[in-house]
C-alpha positions in Angstrom: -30.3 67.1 -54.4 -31.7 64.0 -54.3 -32.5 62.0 -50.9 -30.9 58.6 -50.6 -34.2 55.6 -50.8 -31.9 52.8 -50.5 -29.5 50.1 -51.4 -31.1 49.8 -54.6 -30.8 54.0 -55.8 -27.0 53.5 -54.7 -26.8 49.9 -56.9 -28.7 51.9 -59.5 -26.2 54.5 -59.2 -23.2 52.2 -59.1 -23.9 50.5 -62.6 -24.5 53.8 -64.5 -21.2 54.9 -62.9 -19.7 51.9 -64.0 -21.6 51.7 -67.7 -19.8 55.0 -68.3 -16.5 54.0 -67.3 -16.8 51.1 -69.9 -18.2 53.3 -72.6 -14.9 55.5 -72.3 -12.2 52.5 -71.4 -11.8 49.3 -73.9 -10.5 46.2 -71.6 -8.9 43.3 -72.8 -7.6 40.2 -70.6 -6.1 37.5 -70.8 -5.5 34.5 -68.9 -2.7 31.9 -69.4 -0.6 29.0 -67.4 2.9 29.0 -68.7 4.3 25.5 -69.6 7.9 26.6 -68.8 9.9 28.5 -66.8 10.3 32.2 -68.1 14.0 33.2 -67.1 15.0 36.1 -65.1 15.2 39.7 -67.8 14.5 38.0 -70.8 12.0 39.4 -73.4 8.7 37.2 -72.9 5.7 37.8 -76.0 2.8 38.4 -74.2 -0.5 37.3 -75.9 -2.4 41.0 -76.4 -0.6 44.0 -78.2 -0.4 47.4 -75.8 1.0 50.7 -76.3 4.7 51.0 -74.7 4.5 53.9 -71.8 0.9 54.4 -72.7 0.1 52.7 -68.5 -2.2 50.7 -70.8 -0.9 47.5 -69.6 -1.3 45.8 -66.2 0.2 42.0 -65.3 -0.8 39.7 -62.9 1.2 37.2 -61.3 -1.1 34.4 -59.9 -3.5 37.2 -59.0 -1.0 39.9 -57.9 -0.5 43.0 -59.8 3.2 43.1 -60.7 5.1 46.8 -60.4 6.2 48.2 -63.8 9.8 49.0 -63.3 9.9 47.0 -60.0 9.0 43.6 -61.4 8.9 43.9 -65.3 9.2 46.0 -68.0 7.9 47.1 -70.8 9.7 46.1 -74.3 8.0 46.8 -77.0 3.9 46.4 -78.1 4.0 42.5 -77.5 7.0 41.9 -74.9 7.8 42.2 -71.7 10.4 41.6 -69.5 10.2 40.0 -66.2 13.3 41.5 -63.8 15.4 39.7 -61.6 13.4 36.4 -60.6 12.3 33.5 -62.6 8.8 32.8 -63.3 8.0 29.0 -62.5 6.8 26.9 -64.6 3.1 26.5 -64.2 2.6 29.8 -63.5 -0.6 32.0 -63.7 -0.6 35.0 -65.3 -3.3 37.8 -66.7 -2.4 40.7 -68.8 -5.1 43.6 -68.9 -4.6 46.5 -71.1 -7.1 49.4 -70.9 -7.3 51.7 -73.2 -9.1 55.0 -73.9 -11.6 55.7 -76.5 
């Protein structure tokens, strides 16, 4: 085994770690303000296509991660469904969908 040197073996470390991740795991986000109210369980088009069930998706409400099941749900490959509360207009929100290679 090798003997820790330093910050810099453990940065080193780190990247190559996180190179391999990427190699294995495609990542797509996107970033959009809505210009109007999305209402309460309605289907909403999201703008990147996912697997349905796949956990492939992940959605952001101005920077929180929203529950699946708890907060929206999953429609078909381009819709979601927000449950129970209103998104406001002016909204922030990211969908990342990682997929394996």
């Amino acid at each position: 085994m090798k003997k820790y040197t330093g910050k810099n073996s453990l940065k080193a470390l780190w990247v190559k770690i996180l190179n391999l991740i990427a190699q294995e795991t495609k990542i797509e986000r996107v970033q959009i303000t809505i210009d109007t109210t999305i209402a309460q369980n309605t289907n909403y088009e999201i703008p990147i296509e996912y697997q349905v069930n796949k956990n492939e998706l992940q959605v952001f409400y101005e920077g929180c991660l929203l529950g699946k099941g708890e907060n929206y749900s999953e429609i078909d490959s381009k819709h979601i469904k927000f449950l129970d509360w209103d998104v406001p207009e002016g909204s922030l929100l990211e969908f990342v969908r990682r997929k394996q290679k």
